[in-house]
N, C-alpha and C positions, 0 to 999 in steps of 0.2 A: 504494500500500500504506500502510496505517494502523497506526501504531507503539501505538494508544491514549491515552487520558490520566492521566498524572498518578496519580490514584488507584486505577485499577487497575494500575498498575506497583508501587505500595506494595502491595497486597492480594495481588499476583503472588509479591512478592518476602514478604513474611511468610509464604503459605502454604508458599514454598520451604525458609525456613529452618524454620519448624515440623515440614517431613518429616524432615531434615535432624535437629532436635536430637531428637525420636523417635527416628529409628533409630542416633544413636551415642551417648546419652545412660547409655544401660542398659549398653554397654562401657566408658563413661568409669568409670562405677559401680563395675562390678566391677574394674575395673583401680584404681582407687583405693583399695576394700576389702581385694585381696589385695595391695598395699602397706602399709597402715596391720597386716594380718593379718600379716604379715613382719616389719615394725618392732615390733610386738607379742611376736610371739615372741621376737626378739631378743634384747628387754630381761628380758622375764622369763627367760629360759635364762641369760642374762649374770649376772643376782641370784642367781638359785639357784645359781650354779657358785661366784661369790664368796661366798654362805653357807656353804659347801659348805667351802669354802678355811678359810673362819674358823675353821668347826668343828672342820676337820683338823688346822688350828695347833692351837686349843686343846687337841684330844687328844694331840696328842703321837705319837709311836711306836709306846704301848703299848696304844690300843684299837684295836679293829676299825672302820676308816671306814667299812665298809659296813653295820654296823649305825645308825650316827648317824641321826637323824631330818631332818635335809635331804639324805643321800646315799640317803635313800627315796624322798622324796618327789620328787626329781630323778628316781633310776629309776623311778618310775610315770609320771610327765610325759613320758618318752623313750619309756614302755612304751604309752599311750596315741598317742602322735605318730606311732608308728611305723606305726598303722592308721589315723590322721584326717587324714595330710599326703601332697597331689598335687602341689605343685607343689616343679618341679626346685629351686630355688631354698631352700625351707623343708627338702627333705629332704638336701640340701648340708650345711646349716645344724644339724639332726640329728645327722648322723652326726661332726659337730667337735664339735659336744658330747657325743656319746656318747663320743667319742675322751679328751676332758678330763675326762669323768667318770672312765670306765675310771684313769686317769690318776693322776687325784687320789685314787681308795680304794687303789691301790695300797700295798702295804706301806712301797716308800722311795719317796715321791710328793718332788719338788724344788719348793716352795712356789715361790719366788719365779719361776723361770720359768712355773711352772703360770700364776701371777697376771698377769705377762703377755701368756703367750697369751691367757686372759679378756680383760685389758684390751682386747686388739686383737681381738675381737669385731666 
């Protein structure tokens, strides 16, 4: 029995790995996309929640936090999310921030724990 030579064992062995990074290449892909699509969301909910906070300090008491133009523009980003997001993980991640928004327009909203919870995002 004849093992071959040499160069067809290189030619063997490339077309092997070539099938090989075909068909997990296009999983690697999206597994990295809906990672970087996670870490994305993240950061932007994280921003919006501590504008969100800043504004709240600044108002004080006596306005309406749900009127403020980042405690809008948060509920539209939650209200949008809430139809564009499939995976378990991003709608986890949703619904704590929904939680913290809720939260923060509240009438007697507790800054400083609120700003922690964000932090630890």
């Amino acid at each position: 029995m004849e093992l071959g030579s040499l160069p067809e064992w290189f030619t063997a062995s490339a077309e092997l790995l070539a099938v090989v990074v075909a068909l997990f290449l296009p999983q690697y892909n999206a597994y990295r996309d809906r990672k970087a699509s996670f870490a994305r969301m993240k950061r932007v909910t994280k921003g919006m929640l501590q504008t969100l906070a800043d504004d709240r300090e600044q108002c004080g008491e006596s306005c309406d936090a749900a009127k403020l133009q980042s405690a809008e523009d948060l509920d539209l980003y939650l209200r949008v999310a809430f139809f564009a997001l499939s995976d378990a993980r991003e709608i986890a991640l949703r619904d704590e921030v929904s939680n913290l928004y809720r939260q923060l327009i509240a009438s007697k909203a507790n800054l400083p724990i609120l700003r922690q919870k964000i932090a630890a995002l």
